[in-house]
N, C-alpha and C positions, 0 to 999 in steps of 0.2 A: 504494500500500500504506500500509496506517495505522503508524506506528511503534510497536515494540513498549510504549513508556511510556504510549502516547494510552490514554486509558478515555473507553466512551462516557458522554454526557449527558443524561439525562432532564431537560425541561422538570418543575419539581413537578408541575402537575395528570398527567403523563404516567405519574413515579413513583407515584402512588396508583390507576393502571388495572392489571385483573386483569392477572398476569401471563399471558405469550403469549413460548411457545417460540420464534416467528419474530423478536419482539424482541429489540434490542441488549442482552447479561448486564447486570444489574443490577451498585452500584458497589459491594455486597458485596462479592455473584460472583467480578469482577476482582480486588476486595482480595485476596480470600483465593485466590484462582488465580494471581496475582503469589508471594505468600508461597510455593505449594506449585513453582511452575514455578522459582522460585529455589532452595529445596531438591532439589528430584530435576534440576536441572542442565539443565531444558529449556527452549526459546522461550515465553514470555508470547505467545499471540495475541488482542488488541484487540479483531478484528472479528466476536469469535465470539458465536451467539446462546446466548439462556437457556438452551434446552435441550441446545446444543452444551457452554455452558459449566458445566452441570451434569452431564454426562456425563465432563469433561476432568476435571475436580473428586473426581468419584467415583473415575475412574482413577488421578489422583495418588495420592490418600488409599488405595487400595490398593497400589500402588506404593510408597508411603513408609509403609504401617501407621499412620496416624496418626489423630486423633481433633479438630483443627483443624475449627471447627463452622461454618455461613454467617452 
């Protein structure tokens, strides 16, 4: 299991390919999915993809009413 602090790594040329849902979230993403999973009291998960982590993302932000942008 990857520990909750880890954030994945995009090689640069890797972070400049379209995004793709089955890829590792971006270190936005993670950023701002740290910040929200700390305020609504819940686990940060590491391994999750784009579109996983835009989906966890949208859920916080309605959970916590908030306006915290990517």
């Amino acid at each position: 299991m990857i520990p909750p602090t880890a954030k994945p790594v995009l090689p640069d040329d890797a972070a400049r390919l379209p995004q793709d849902g089955d890829s590792p979230m971006t270190g936005d993403q993670a950023d701002l999915l740290k910040v929200l999973c700390s305020e609504a009291g819940e686990p940060f998960d590491a391994s999750l993809t784009q579109s996983q982590a835009l989906t966890r993302i949208e859920s916080l932000r309605g959970h916590l009413n908030t306006d915290l942008n990517l």
